[in-house]
Each structure stands twice: as structure tokens, then as C-alpha cells.
N, C-alpha and C positions, 0 to 999 in steps of 0.2 A: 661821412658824405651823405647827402641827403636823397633819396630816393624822389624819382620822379613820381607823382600820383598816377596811377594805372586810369586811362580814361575810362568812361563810363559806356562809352560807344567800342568796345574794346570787343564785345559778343555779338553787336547786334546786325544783323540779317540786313540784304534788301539789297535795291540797285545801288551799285559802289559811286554813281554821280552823283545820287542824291541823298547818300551818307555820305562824301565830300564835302557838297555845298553845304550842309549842317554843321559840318565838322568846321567849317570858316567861317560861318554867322558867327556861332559859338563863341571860337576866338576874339571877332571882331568885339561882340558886344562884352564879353568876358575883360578886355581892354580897355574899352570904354569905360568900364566901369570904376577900374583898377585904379585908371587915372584922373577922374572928375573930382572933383574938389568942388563943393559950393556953402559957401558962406564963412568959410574956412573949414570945412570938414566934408570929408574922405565921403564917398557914395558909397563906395563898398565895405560893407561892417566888418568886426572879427568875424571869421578868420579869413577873410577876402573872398573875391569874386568868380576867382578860377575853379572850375569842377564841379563846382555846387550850383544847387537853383540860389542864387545870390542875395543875400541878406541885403538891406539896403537902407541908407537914410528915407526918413518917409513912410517907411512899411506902414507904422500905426496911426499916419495920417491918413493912409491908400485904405486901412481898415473901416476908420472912422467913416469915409466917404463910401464906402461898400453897407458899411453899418445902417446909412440911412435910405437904403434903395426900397424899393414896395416888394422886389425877390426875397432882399433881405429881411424883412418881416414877416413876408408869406412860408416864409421856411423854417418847419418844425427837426426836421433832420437836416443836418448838414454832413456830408464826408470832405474831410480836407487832407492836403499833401503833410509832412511831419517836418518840409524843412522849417528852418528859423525866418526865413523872408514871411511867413504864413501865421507867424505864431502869433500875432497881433489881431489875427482876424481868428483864431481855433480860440483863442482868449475871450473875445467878446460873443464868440456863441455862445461859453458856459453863462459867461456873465447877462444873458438875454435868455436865457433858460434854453437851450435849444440843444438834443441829444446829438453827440459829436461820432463822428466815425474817423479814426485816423489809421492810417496804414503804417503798418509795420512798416519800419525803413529794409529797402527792395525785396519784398513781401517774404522776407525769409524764414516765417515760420508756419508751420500746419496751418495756424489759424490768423491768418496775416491781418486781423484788424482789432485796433484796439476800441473800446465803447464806451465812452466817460458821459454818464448821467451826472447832467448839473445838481441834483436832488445829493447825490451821493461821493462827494471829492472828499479826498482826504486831507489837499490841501488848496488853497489858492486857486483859483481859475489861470492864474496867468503860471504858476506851478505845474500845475497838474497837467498843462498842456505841450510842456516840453519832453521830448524823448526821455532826457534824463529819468524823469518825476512819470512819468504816464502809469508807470505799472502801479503807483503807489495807490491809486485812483479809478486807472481801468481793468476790465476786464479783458481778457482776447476772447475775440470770437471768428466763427467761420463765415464762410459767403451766406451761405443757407439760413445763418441765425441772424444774420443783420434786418432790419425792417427799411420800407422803401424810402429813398431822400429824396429832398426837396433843392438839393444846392449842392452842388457840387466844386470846390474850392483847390485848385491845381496851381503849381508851381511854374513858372516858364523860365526858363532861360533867356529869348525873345518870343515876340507874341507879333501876328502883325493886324493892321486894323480891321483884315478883312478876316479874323477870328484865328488864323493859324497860327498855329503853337509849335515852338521847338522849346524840347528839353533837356537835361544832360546828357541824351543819349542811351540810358538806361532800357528804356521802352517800358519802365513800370506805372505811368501815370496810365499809358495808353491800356497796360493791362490790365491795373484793378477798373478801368471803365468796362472792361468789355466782360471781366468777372461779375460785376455787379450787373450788366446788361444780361447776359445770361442767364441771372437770376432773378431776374423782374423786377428788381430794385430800383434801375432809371431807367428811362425812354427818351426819346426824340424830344420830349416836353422838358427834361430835368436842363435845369438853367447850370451852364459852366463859366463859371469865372476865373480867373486870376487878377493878383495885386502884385504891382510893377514899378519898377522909377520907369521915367519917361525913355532913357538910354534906352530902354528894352525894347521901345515901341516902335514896330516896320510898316512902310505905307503897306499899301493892299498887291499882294503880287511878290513880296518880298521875300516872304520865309517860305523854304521848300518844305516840300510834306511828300509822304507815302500816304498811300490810300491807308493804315493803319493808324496814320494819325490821328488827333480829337481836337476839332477845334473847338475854341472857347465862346461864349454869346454875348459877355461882359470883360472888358477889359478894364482896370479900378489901378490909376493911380495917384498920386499925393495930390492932382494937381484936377483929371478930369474922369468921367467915365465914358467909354468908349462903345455903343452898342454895336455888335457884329452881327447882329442875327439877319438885319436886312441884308447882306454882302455873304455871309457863310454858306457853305453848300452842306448836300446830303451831309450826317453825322453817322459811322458808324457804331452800333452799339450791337448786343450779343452776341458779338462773334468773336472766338481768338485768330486771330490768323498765322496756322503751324507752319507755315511757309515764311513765315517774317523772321521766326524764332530757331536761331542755333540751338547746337546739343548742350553747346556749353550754358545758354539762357537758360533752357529747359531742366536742368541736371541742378541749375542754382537757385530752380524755385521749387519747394517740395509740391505743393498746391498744383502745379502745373503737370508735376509728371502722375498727379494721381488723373488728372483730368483726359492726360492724352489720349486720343481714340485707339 
């Protein structure tokens, strides 16, 4: 018999309305996805749309058009999510020489980020950029050893146009942001994006947020680019907030529990 997947919201803190209302966008768009079919072929890639930041038809089209933004050229560092909806755009950083920062998937190790110098891969850019293939290529490193980015590239589950982002639930997108804020790596100024199929995309007002959220300033998908930053409010960065975070988040991230006051 098959075991249901353990949600991803299964630990995380906050007012139980508005871990609710996420918990049924989720779904909704999670459905959506499931079922779209366009041109004859499935929206949602291997291995489907449920639990994951969603792989999707289009991701390398959503790249391509992120690819030629003036963010995207002004950006010598990028940090990006490790799912597979992303790997189209972690691919054309190596491939545009640009030093990559990718996070260890739900930052589970000492030094939760991995660092792939275009100069130095062992294989393929589009290789080297999958969880599989990373270690062959990168190095891990800590918060402390990273150098400051230019780009910041995040995974959504839904996104909506007025910059708010929901994700699986996890809360690790919103925490390597606020690790790296604390480290003077981004500011108020580092541009956040994600790459999306259109299903994903909520008018302004749609998607709930905690104040711990991040919202994004570019939204990039197959079709347009969406700027948030006229519409977005305050961004918070270097702060964790211990209050958002169960024992059990706290206990499943080493990095976290060396941090706590």
C-alpha cells in the first residue's frame, strides 16, 4: 500500500487561518496543474505537481525570457532554489558564467549551500546543476563563506502579481533569505524572482502571507514578465523569526539550532 507523502507544512508555526488558507491555494493550484493539458501534453512534468515547487511544461522557456532581463545580466552571483522547475534557469547561469549558490535541499546540512564556479565543473552545466550531479562539481559551504548576490531565484508553488509568494510549506526559501540577510549578503536592493506557468499566477490580494514571508519583485513565466516591485510592500530580510519556528523545524535544521539565542 502506498504511503501518503508527509506534507511539507506538517512543522510549520503561525496563525492556523493563514496556514489554512495556504494549505488550499496549494491544493487548488496543485490541481490545476495536475490536470492541464496544453497542446497535447500534461503541465505538470515527472514526477507531478503535488508536494513539490512544480516542475512544469515551459520552465526553459520562463528561463530563456528571465535570461534576457538587464537584472539578468547585471548579476554576477546568483543564489537559486534546487528544485527541478528552476534547473533551466541554475543551467543558464553556469552557462553565462555567473557563480551559482544553490541550497542544500531543506538546508539539512552544517553547511547548507552548495557553490558551483562556472570556471570549475566537472560536468555539463546542465549536469552539474541537478541535486543528483552537484557534489560532483560543487563545493558546500557556510553562510559566512558565501560572497554577496546579485539575484536571487526562488521556487513558488503560487506567486501573486502583487509579488506574494506561497511555497510548499516548508518555510526554507523564507529561511535561507533571512540567513543570507543576516549575513550582509542581500538587502532591500537584491532583485527576487521566480519562474512559473501562468496556473501559478494570483491577481494582487490573492495569496496569503505571514509577515515572515518574501515576496518576489519579478515574476518570469513562458509567456510574460511580471514586475512586482511597484505593488510589493516592505521585504523582510535579516531576521529569523523564532516565533514562526517549531521545535520540530528547529531540531531538523543543524545551522538553526547552532544559531539560536
Amino acid at each position: 500500500m502506498a504511503r501518503t507523502p508527509r506534507r511539507h507544512d506538517h512543522d510549520a508555526g503561525g496563525d492556523p487561518e493563514v496556514l489554512a488558507a495556504k494549505a488550499a491555494l496549494r491544493d487548488e493550484v496543485w490541481t490545476a496543474l495536475t490536470e492541464a493539458v496544453v497542446d497535447g501534453r500534461r503541465v505538470a512534468r515527472f514526477p507531478g505537481a503535488r508536494n513539490r515547487i512544480s516542475n512544469f511544461t515551459g520552465a526553459e522557456q520562463a528561463a530563456d525570457l528571465l535570461r534576457g532581463l538587464p537584472e539578468w545580466a547585471a548579476a554576477a552571483a546568483v543564489k537559486a532554489n534546487p528544485d527541478s522547475a528552476q534547473l533551466p534557469v541554475r543551467q543558464r547561469a553556469l552557462e553565462d558564467g555567473k557563480t551559482l549558490y544553490m541550497a542544500v535541499p531543506k538546508l539539512a546540512e552544517t553547511d547548507p549551500f552548495f557553490l558551483l564556479d562556472p570556471a570549475h565543473l566537472a560536468d555539463p552545466p546542465r549536469r552539474a546543476v541537478s541535486i543528483k550531479n552537484a557534489t560532483r562539481s560543487a563545493r558546500r559551504v557556510a553562510v559566512a563563506d558565501l560572497d554577496p548576490v546579485d539575484l536571487v531565484v526562488t521556487g513558488c508553488v503560487a506567486v501573486g502579481e502583487d509579488g506574494a509568494r506561497l511555497g510548499k510549506g516548508g518555510g526554507f526559501a523564507d529561511l535561507e533569505f533571512a540567513l543570507a540577510g543576516a549575513a550582509g549578503l542581500i538587502s532591500e536592493r537584491t532583485v527576487v524572482v521566480t519562474t512559473v506557468h501562468e496556473l501559478q499566477v494570483r491577481p494582487a490580494g490573492r495569496v496569503p502571507t505571514a509577515a515572515h514571508d518574501v515576496p518576489v519583485d519579478l515574476v518570469v513565466t513562458p509567456e510574460r514578465v511580471i514586475d512586482c516591485r511597484p505593488a510589493r510592500g516592505t521585504r523582510p530580510t535579516g531576521e529569523i523569526r523564532w516565533g514562526s519556528l517549531t521545535e520540530e523545524k528547529i531540531a531538523a535544521i543543524p545551522l538553526l539550532g547552532r544559531l539560536r539565542p
